[in-house]
N, C-alpha and C positions, 0 to 999 in steps of 0.2 A: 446592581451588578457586582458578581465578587472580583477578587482579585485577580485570578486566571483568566477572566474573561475580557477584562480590563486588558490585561498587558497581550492575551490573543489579539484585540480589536487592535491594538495600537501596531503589533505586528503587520496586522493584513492590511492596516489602514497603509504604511507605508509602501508594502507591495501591490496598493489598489492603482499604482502608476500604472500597470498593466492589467491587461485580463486573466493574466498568469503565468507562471515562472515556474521554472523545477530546475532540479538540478541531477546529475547523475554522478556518485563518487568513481572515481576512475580508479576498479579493482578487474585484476586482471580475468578473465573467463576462465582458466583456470581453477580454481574452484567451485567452477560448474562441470569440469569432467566428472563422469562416472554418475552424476546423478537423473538417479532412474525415475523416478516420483517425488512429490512434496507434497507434504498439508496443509492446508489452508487455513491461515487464521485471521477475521477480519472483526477491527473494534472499531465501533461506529460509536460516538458521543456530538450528540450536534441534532439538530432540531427535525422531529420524524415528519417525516412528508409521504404519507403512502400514496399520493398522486405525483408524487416522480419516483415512487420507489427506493429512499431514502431511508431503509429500516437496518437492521443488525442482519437477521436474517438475508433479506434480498439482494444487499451490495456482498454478502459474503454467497449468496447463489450466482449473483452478477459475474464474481473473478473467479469462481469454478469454471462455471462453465466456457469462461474467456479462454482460459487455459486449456479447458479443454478440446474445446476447440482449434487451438494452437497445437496439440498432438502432447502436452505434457500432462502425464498420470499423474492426477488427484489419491494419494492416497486413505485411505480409512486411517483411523487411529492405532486399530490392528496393525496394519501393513505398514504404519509409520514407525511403532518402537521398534519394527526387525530392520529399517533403513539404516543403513550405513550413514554416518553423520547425523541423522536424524532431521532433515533439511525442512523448514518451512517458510512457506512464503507468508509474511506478517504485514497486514495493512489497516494503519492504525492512520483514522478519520478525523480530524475534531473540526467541529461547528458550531458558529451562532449565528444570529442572527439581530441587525439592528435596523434602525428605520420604522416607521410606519409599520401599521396591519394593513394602509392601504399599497404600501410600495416599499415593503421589505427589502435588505441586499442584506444576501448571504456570505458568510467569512468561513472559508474551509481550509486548512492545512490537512495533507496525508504524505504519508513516505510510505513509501512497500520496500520491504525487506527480506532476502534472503538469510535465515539466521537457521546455520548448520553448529555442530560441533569442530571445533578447532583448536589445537592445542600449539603451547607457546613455542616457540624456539629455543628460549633459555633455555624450559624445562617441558622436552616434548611430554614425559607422562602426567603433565597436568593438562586437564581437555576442560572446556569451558564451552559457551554459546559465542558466537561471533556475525556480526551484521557482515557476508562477501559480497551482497551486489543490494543496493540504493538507489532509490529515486525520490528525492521530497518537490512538493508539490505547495505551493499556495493559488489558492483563486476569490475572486470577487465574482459575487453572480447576483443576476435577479430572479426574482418568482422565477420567470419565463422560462429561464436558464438553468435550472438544477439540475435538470436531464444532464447536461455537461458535466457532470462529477464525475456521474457512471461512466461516460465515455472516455473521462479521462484516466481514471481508474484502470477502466477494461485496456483502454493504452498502451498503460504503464505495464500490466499483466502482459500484454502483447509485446513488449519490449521484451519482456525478461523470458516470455519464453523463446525469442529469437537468442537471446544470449544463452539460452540453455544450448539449443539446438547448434549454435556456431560452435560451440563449446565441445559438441561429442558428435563433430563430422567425422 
């Protein structure tokens, strides 16, 4: 095991008190007016399971279409460098796995992130990337339970498109 995987396990191992824990940073909705679309970007690192649909691909078709569903436009890459702030939703996965081959438990951290352009107040004309809405996630699962990722995942998406939508009543 290397060292990142080591100090993961030790991580999740402390939050295995629970089934799971998030957090959400308290940023004001506010920086969700005015946005019309966002692009998706989902980094999966953590153990492929194509029978619960745990691929790069599929959890990043997973929080499309979540959102989609929620009424927020997925933009193309095109339609993304003419977006004002440039906004995209970042949902960056990490996984291992310890235990037995006969009775595995899963360790996954993920945080979704809203990361637009935003410039400082010292100095408004310097613009930079900024995280304006947050949700980090730790869980413990079994084989049985992986399905619960995606659902937590799709959630979390579901969360943040209601903070879109409250945002530009």
């Amino acid at each position: 095991m290397n060292k990142n995987t080591v100090v993961m396990v030790l991580i999740l191992l402390i939050a295995s008190a629970v089934p799971s824990f998030g957090q959400l940073r308290a940023h004001s909705n506010e920086s969700l007016k005015g946005v019309k679309g966002i692009r998706v970007i989902v980094n999966y690192r953590g153990p492929v399971e194509d029978s619960h649909e745990l691929t790069q691909k599929k959890l990043q078709d997973a929080v499309e279409l979540q959102l989609k569903a929620d009424d927020v436009k997925v933009l193309t890459g095109k339609e993304w460098r003419h977006e004002p702030g440039k906004p995209y939703f970042y949902v960056n996965i990490v996984g291992t796995q310890a235990g037995s081959e006969k009775t595995p438990t899963f360790f996954y951290s993920f945080s979704a992130d809203l990361i637009q352009q935003v410039s400082l107040r010292r100095k408004p004309s310097l613009k930079t990337e900024g995280s304006t809405w947050n949700q980090d996630y730790a869980l413990v699962l079994s084989k049985h339970d992986l399905r619960d990722l995606t659902l937590k995942i799709n959630g979390v998406a579901h969360d943040f498109a209601q903070s879109v939508h409250e945002a530009n009543k």
